[in-house]
C-alpha positions as CSV (number, residue, x, y, z in Angstrom):
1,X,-57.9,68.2,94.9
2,X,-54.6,68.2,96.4
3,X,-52.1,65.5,98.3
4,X,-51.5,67.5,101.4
5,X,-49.1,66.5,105.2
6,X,-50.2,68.1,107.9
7,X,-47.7,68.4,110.8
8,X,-49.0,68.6,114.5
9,X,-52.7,67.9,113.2
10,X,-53.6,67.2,116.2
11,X,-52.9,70.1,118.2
12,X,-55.0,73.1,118.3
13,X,-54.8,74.5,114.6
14,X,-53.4,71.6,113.2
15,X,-56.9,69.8,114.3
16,X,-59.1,72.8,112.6
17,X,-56.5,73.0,109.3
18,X,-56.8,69.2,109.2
19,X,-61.2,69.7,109.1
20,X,-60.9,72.8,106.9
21,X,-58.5,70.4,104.0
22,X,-60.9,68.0,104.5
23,X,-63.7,69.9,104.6
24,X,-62.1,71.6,100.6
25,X,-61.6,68.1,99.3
26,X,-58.1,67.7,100.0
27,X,-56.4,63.8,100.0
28,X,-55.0,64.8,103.6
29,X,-52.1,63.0,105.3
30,X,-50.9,63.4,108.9
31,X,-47.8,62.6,110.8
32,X,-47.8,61.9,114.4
33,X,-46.1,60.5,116.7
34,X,-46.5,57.0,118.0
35,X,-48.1,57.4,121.1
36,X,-50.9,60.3,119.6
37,X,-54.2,59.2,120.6
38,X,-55.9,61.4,118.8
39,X,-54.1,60.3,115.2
40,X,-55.2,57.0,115.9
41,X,-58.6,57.9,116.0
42,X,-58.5,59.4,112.7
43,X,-57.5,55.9,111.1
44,X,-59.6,54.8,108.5
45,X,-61.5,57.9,108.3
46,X,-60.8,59.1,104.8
47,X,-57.1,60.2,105.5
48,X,-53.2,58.5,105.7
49,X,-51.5,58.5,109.3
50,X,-48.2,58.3,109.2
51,X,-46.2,57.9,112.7
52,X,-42.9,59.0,113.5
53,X,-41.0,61.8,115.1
54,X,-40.4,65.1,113.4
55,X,-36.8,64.5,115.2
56,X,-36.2,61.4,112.7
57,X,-34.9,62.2,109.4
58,X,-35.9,59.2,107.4
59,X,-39.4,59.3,109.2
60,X,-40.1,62.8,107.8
61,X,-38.9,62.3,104.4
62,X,-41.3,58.9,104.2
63,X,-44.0,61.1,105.2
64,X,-43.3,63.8,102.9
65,X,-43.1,61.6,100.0
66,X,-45.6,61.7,97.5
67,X,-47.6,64.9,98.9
68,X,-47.9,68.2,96.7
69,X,-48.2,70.7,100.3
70,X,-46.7,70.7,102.9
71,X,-48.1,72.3,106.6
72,X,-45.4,71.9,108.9
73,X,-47.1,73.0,112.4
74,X,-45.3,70.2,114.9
75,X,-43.5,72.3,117.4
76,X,-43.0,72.5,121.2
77,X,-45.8,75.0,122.1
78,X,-45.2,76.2,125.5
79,X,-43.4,78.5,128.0
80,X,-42.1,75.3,129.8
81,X,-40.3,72.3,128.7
82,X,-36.3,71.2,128.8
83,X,-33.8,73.1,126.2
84,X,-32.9,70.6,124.4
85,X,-36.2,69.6,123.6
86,X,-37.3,73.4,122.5
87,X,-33.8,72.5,120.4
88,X,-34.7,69.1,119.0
89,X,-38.3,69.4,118.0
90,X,-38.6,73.2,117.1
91,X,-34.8,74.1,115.3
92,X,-33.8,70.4,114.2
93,X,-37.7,69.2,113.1
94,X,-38.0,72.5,110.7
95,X,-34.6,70.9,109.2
96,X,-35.6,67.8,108.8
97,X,-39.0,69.1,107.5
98,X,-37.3,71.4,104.9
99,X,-34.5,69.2,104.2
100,X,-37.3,66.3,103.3
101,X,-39.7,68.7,101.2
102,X,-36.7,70.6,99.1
103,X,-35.7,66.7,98.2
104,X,-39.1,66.1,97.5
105,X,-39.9,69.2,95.5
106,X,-43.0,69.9,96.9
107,X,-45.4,72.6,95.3
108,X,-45.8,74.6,98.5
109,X,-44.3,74.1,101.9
110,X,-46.1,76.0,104.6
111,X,-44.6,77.1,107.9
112,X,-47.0,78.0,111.0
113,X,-44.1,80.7,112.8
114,X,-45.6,83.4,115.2
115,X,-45.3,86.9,115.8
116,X,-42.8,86.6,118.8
117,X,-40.0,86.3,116.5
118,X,-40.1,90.1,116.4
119,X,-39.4,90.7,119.5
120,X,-40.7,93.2,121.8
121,X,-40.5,96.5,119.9
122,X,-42.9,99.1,121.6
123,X,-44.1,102.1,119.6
124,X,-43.9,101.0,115.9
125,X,-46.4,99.1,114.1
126,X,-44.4,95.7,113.4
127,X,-45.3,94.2,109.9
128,X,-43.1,91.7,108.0
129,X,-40.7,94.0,106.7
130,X,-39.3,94.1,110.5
131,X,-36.1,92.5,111.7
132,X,-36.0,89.3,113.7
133,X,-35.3,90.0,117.8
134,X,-35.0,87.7,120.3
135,X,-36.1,87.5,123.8
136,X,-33.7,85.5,125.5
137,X,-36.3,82.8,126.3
138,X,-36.4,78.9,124.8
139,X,-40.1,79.3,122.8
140,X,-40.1,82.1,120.4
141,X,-35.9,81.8,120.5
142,X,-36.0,78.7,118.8
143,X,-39.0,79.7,116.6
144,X,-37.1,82.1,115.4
145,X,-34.4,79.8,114.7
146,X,-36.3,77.6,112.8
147,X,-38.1,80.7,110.6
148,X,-34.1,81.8,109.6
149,X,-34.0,78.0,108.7
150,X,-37.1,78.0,106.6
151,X,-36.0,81.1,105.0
152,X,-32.8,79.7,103.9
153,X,-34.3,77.1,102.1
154,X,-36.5,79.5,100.3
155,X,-33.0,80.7,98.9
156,X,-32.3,77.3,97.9
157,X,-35.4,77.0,95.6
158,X,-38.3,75.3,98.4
159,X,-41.6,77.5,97.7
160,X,-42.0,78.5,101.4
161,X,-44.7,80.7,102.9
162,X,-45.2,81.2,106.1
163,X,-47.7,83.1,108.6
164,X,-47.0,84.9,111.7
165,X,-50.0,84.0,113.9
166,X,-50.2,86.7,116.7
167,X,-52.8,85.7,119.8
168,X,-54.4,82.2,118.6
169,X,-57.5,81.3,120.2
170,X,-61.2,79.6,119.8
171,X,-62.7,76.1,120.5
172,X,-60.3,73.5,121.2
173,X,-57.4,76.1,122.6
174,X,-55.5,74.6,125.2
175,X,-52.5,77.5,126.5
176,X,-54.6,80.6,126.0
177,X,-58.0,81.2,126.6
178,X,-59.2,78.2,128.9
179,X,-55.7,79.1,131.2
180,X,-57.1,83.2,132.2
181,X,-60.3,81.7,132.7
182,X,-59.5,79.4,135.2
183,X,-57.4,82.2,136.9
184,X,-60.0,84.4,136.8
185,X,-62.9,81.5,138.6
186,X,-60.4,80.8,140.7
187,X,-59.6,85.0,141.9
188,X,-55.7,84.3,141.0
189,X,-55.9,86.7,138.0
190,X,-53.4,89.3,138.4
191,X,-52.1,92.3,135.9
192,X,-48.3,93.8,135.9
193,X,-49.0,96.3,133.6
194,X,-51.6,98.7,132.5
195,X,-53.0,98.7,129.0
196,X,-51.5,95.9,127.9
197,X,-52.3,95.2,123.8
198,X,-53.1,91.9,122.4
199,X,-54.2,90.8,119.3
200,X,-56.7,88.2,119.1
201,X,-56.2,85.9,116.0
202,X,-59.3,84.1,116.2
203,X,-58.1,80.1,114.7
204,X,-60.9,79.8,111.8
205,X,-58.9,83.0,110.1
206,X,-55.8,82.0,110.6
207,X,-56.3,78.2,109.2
208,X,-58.5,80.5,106.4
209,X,-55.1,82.4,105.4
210,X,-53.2,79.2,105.7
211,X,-55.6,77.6,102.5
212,X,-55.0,80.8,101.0
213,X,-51.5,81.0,100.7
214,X,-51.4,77.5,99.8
215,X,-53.0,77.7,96.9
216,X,-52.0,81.7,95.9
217,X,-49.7,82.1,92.7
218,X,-48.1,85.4,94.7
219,X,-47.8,83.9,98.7
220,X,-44.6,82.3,97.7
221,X,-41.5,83.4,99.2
222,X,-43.9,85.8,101.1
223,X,-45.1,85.7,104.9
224,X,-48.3,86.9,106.7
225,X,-48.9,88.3,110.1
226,X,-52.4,86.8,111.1
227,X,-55.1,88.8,113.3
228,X,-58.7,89.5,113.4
229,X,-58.0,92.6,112.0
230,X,-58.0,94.6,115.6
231,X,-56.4,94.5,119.2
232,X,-58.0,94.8,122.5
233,X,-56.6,95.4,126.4
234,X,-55.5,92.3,127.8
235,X,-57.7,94.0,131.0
236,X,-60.9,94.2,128.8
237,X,-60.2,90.5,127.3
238,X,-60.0,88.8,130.9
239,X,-62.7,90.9,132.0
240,X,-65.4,89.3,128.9
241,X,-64.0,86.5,129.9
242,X,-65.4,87.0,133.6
243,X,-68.2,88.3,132.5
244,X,-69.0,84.9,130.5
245,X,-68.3,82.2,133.0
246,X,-70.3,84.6,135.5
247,X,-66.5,85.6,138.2
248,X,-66.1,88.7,139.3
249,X,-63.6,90.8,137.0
250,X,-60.2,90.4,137.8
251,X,-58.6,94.1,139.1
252,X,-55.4,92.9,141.2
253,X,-51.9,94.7,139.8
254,X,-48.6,94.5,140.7
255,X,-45.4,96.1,139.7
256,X,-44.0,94.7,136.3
257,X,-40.5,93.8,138.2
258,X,-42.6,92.2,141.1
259,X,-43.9,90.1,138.5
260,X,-40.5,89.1,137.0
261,X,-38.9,88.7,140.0
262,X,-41.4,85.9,140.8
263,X,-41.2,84.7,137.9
264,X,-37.5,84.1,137.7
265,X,-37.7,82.9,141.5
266,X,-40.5,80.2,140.6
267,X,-38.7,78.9,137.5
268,X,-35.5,78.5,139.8
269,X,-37.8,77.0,142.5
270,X,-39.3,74.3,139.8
271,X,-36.1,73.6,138.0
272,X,-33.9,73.0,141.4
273,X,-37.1,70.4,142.6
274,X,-37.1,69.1,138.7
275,X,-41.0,69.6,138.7
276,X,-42.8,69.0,135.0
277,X,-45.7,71.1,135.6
278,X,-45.7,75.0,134.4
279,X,-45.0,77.9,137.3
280,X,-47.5,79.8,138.2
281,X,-45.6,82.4,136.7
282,X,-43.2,82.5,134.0
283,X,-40.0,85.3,132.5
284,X,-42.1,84.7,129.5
285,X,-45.4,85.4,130.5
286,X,-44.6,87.9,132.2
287,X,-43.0,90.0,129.0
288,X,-46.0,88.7,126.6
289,X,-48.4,89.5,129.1
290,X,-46.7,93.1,129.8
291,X,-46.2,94.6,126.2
292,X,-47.7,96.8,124.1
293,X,-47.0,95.6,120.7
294,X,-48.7,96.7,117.6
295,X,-48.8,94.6,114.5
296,X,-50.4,95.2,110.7
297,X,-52.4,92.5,108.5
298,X,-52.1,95.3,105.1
299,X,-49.7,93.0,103.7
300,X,-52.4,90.0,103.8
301,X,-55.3,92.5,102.7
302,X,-53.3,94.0,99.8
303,X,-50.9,91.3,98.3
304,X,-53.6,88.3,98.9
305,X,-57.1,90.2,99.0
306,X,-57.4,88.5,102.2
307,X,-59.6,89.9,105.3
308,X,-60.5,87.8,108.2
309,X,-63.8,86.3,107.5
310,X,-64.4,86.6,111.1
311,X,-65.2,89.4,113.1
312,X,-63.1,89.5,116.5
313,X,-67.0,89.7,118.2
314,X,-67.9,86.5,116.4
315,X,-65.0,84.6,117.5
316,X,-65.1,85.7,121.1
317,X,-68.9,84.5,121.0
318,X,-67.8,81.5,119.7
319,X,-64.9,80.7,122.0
320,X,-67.0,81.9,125.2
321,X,-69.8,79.4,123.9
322,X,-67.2,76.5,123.5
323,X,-65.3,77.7,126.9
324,X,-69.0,77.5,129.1
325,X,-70.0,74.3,127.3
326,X,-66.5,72.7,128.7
327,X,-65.8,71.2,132.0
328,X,-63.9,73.8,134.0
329,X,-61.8,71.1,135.4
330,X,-60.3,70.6,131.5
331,X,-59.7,74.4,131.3
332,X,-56.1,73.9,132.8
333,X,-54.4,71.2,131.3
334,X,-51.2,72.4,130.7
């Protein structure tokens, strides 16, 4: 039994890591910020909340206090929000986070990253041996930002490991799955590019490597691309999709620079009328929605003996049987 923090539990695979540390045994802590209603229903239920903001300094280091691991998965998950706030939480929270832990001497300190800090590198098979790239675009900019940051602690003597999940999804998901489906119920669906490769990384597998590497005597100083072990068309995925919920299969393409051209015209459209809510369309969306990337798991399989102990079918069975069971007015939240 280990004293673990768990950062963004709450979100989408912080909320399955935090039932799967539970689930092992683990003397769990969370940190969350003040206004989380879902943290404060986990109070008094066999785990520590601690609330702050992963922006704070001395609010991280009290949370990180005391705790053996460390899963730091607080970030600013989406395609739209202000700058400075991609800035704040994602590139000055993993400082705070590492800054906190190295003073701490943790055992392990965990980083959730993601595959976008590759970049978009067509016609190689990307594993973790490949350089950082960015894509000119706040998310995965700054995520790669604060992987360089983790990194250079590592140097410094904090046992970092980190994972690279590539297309996250299951029950619970909030930005991916539940968004195509209600574009495909609704016939908005369109495609800019034909065969388009994702890589499904169902969320039971990736919080299953996450335990892994946290307890592994070889994960440290070592990171993991995460993926159910094979891709699929982003066509064929929205078209299961539509075949679950019972919608006719979305066909519609446009040009790739039609696509981006709207794109940049809507974000200049919401911006200039200061609107909150995401763009139809966004310059990131429309790149991670038009490549064909390739990535590799060997490194997991071979250095960890890890596989994904779920199939990519199983998963998709279990997200479309979540996904029907859910009110399709909650499928777009975001």
């Amino acid at each position: 039994m280990r004293k673990v923090l768990i950062t963004g539990a709450t979100g989408f695979i912080g909320s399955h890591l935090l039932a799967r540390n539970l689930k092992d045994g683990n003397r769990v802590r969370i940190f969350a910020l003040p206004d989380d209603s879902k943290a404060k229903e986990h109070e008094g239920h066999g785990l520590e909340v601690f609330y702050g903001d992963i922006r704070d300094y001395q609010a991280v280091g009290k949370a990180v206090n005391g705790v053996q691991v460390v899963f730091h998965l607080a970030a600013v998950v989406t395609d739209w929000a202000p700058k400075e706030l991609f800035k704040q939480v994602n590139i000055d929270g993993m400082r705070n986070i590492c800054q906190a832990s190295f003073r701490s001497r943790v055992e392990r300190f965990i980083e959730v990253s993601t595959n976008d800090v590759f970049g978009l590198k067509e016609g190689v098979v990307i594993d973790e041996t490949f350089d950082f790239s960015y894509w000119r675009e706040p998310y995965p900019d700054t995520k790669l930002e604060a992987t360089k940051i983790a990194w250079e602690f590592c140097q410094k003597g904090l046992p970092v490991s980190m994972v690279y999940p590539c297309w996250v999804y299951g029950p619970g998901d909030l930005t991916f799955v539940p968004l195509i489906a209600d574009a495909v119920k609704k016939g908005e669906m369109i495609f800019w590019r034909k065969d388009v490769i994702v890589w499904p990384a169902y969320v039971e597998n990736v919080v299953d490597l996450l335990i892994v590497i946290s307890e592994h005597p070889l994960a440290v100083g070592h990171s993991f691309l995460v993926h159910d072990g094979q891709c699929d068309t982003f066509q064929n995925f929205s078209s299961r999709i539509a075949e679950a919920i019972g919608a006719k299969k979305p066909k519609l393409h446009i040009p790739f620079w039609t696509a981006y051209s709207v794109a940049c015209t809507m974000e200049l459209i919401w911006k200039a009328l200061g609107k909150k809510s995401r763009p139809l369309l966004t310059r990131y969306a429309v790149k991670n929605l038009g490549s064909r990337l390739q990535f590799t798991i060997k490194k997991a399989r071979e250095l960890l003996d890890w596989n994904p102990p779920v199939s990519y079918e199983e998963g998709f069975r279990r997200t479309m049987e979540w996904l029907t069971q859910t009110d399709p007015e909650l499928w777009k939240q975001k």
